[in-house]
KERO-835232 format. One record per residue (C-alpha): z, y, x. Coordinates in pm, whole numbers, plus 50000, padded with zeros to 5 digits. Example, Ala and Ser with C-alpha at 12.3 -4.5 7.8 and 13.67 -1.06 7.14 Angstrom:
507804955051230 507144989451367 
***
This chain:
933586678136676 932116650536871 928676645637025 928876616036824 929856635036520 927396663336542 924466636736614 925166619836275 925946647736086 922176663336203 920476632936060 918336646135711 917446621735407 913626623535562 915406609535909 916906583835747 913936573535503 910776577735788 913366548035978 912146526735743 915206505235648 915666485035311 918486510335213 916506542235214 912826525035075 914026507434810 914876541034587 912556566234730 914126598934640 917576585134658 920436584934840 920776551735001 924886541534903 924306509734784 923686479335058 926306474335305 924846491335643 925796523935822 923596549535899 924646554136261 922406535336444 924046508336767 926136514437058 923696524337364 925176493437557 923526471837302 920016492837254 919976486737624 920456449037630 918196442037311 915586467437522 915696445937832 915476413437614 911926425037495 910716435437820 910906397537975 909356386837594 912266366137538 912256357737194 912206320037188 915156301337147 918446313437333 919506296837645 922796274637635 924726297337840 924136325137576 925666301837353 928346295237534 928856331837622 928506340837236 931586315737231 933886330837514 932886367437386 934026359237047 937136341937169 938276367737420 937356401437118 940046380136871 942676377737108 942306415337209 941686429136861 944006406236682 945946387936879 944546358036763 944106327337055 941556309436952 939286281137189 936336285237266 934826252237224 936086257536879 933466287736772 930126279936669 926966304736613 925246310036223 922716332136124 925126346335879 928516343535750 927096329835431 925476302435620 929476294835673 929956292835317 927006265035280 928486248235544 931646244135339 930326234135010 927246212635146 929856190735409 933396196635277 933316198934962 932936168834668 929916176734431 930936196834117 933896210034290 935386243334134 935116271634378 937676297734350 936186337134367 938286366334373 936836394134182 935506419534204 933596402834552 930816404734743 927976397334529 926226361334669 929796349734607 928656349334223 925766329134225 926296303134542 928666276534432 926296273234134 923616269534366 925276241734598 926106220634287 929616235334225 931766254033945 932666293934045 936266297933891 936376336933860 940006347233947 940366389133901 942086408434151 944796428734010 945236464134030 948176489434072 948516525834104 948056523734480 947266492634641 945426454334472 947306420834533 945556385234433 946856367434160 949246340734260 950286327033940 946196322933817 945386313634176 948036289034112 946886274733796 943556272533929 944326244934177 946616230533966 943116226533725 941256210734051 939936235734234 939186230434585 937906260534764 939316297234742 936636318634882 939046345235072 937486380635190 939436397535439 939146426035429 938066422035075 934566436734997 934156454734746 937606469534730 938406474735066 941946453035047 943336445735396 945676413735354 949296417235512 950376387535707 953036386535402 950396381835142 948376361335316 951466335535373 951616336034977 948496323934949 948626295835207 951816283635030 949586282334667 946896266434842 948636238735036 950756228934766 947476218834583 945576203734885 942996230834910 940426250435105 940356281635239 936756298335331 937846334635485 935326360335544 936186384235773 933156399635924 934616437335773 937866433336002 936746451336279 936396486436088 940386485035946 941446518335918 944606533036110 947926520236038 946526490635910 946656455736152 943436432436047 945636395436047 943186369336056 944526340635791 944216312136002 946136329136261 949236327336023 950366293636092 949406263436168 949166252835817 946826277335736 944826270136025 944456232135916 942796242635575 940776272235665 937056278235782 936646311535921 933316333635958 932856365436102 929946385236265 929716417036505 927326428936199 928586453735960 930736468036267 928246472236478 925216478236258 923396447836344 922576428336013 919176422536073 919716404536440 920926376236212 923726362136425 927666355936272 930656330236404 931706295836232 935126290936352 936766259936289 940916257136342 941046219636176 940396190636416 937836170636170 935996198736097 935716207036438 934926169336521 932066168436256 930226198736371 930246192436743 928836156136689 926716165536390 925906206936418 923506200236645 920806188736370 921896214036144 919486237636096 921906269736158 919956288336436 921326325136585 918436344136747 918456352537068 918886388236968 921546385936770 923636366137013 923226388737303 923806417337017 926956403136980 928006393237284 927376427837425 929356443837141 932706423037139 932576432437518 931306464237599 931126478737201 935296490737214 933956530837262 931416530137010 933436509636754 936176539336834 933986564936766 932726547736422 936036543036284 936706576236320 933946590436136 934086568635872 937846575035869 936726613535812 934656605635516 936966584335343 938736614035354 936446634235235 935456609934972 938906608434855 939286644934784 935686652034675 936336624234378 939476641934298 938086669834266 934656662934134 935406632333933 938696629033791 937936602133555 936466578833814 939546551533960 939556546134264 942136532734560 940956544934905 939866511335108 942046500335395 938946485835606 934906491735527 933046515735450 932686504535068 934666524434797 935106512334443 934546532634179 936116523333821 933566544733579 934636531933252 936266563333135 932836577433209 931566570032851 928356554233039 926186524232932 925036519033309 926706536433559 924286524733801 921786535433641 922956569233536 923596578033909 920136561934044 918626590233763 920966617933971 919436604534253 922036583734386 921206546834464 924966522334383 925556486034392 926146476034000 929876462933988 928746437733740 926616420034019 930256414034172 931816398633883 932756399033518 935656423833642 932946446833793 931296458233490 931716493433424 932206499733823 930146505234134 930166501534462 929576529734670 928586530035077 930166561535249 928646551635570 926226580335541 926096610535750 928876639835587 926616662535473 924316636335251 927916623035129 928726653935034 925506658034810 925626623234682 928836629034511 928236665734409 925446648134244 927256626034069 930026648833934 926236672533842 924976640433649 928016636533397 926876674933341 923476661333197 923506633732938 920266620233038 921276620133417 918406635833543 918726653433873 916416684233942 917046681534332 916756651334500 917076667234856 920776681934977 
***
């Protein structure tokens, strides 16, 4: 076992809760698998850096050649991860990836447009065309024994109704999909055939599993580049959500001509943290990353056999990238299955929160350290033991 290994595996619920983070205070007495962060702390390289950063007081507004080095960082991590060459000049800083999204439907976007959403997805996906003046057009993911695919044919009658936007995530939170570069041509052939937009979230690629090759979908073509807006963040890989920094990059020419004469008086600020969080990661963040992967490779795993084992009845098709797991608990017999699990002690994202093809599932974090994942799903399996769901031990 690792040092790295044997550090997280040490960490106790009372570790984890005295930290003081908004997954382990929000449920006191609960295990905290519901909102998307790991509980493994940052690379030292970036503790470091954010450490020096305080000591000179330099939280105001980050210089331009952060910026600019934000840029290059994210440029050069791309290339070397994916193999995607992408200009510099052509990557912009957001506080978030969803900030990407607004971008979209605020500047590119006609009012009332219909917004395309895979589902099950991540769940501000639901609510956010509605809130930007638009029409969410849920289009279900489909399901086989082993593996999901999107719907072509419903994508396809979607824009054929008007649609404009397909809101892509890749890798596909909750489920865990990892696009092939085959699907992912599929889908640019449905799209430009109709004259659409592509918004691809992609801030999970980093933790893709092995044997499985993140493909970034503007990097397919150059058709796909031409209709696609791309956001990703050193964030969920690295642990650094609440730095508030992501990437806005932009492969079609008026796009990219808009935001570098108008971005500037947009009022999409990174902070200074979270670029030099990020910078420091794509560069120096390689070990660490390694390291992460392979734990959380180890508990997918685990998680795999454990629900096997433990619960049968729960569906479930081990993610390709993440650290989310989808649990189908509909053979459960259970009103809530959040709920019922939150009574067992187990805190869950509510599937229905992700879509009308959630209900009846839940999303399940199994970024926690082994032992506590262990627990969480022995109490589970303990719960469907006790109709009320009432757990008697709340520690592991």
């Amino acid at each position: 076992m690792s040092e790295f290994a044997e550090r997280i595996d040490a960490l106790t619920i009372d570790d984890l809760t005295a930290a003081g983070s908004l997954k382990w205070t929000t449920y006191p007495n609960a295990i905290g698998a519901w909102i998307a962060e790991m509980d493994f702390g940052i690379a030292p390289e970036i503790a470091e850096v954010l450490e020096q950063l305080l000591k000179r007081q330099q939280t105001g507004y980050a210089p331009m050649a952060w910026r600019t080095e934000l840029k290059k960082a994210t440029s050069e991590f791309v290339a070397a991860r994916y193999g995607w060459q992408v200009g510099w000049p052509q990557i912009h800083w957001l506080p978030d990836v969803l900030t990407g999204l607004a971008i979209v439907m605020t500047h590119w976007l006609p009012a009332g447009s219909r917004i395309i959403v895979p589902t099950p997805c991540y769940m501000p996906f639901v609510d956010m065309p509605g809130t930007f003046g638009h029409q969410r057009v849920e289009v279900p993911m489909l399901r086989g024994d082993a593996d999901w695919t999107m719907d072509l044919d419903a994508l396809d009658r979607e824009f054929a109704a008007g649609a404009r936007l397909l809101v892509l995530c890749n890798p596909h939170n909750p489920i865990g999909k990892a696009f092939d570069r085959a699907e992912l041509e599929a889908i640019c052939e449905v799209v430009e055939r109709h004259g659409g937009l592509v918004f691809s979230d992609e801030i999970h690629a980093p933790l893709s599993y092995p044997g499985v090759q993140h493909v970034p979908y503007a990097s397919i073509n150059d058709t796909a580049a031409a209709h696609t807006v791309t956001a990703m963040s050193a964030s969920k890989s690295f642990n650094l959500a609440g730095l508030k920094c992501a990437q806005l990059i932009l492969t079609n020419p008026e796009h990219q001509r808009f935001y570098t004469t108008q971005g500037h008086g947009l009022p999409y600020e990174s902070t200074p943290m979270g670029m030099i969080a990020n910078i420091t990661a794509f560069r120096e963040g390689g070990p660490w990353l390694a390291e992460v992967l392979d734990y959380l490779d180890g508990n997918r795993r685990l998680l795999t056999e454990m629900l096997a084992d433990l619960l049968p009845a729960v569906g479930y098709i081990e993610p390709e990238a993440s650290f989310l797991a989808w649990l189908d608990c509909r053979e459960l017999g259970l009103d809530d299955p959040r709920k019922h699990f939150l009574k067992a002690g187990v805190a869950l994202t509510d599937g229905a929160e992700c879509g009308d093809a959630g209900r009846g599932h839940v999303r399940f974090n199994f970024a926690l350290p082994r032992p506590i994942l262990q627990s969480s799903i022995e109490k589970m399996a303990a719960a469907l033991r006790r109709p009320d769901g009432w757990s008697t031990q709340l520690r592991p």
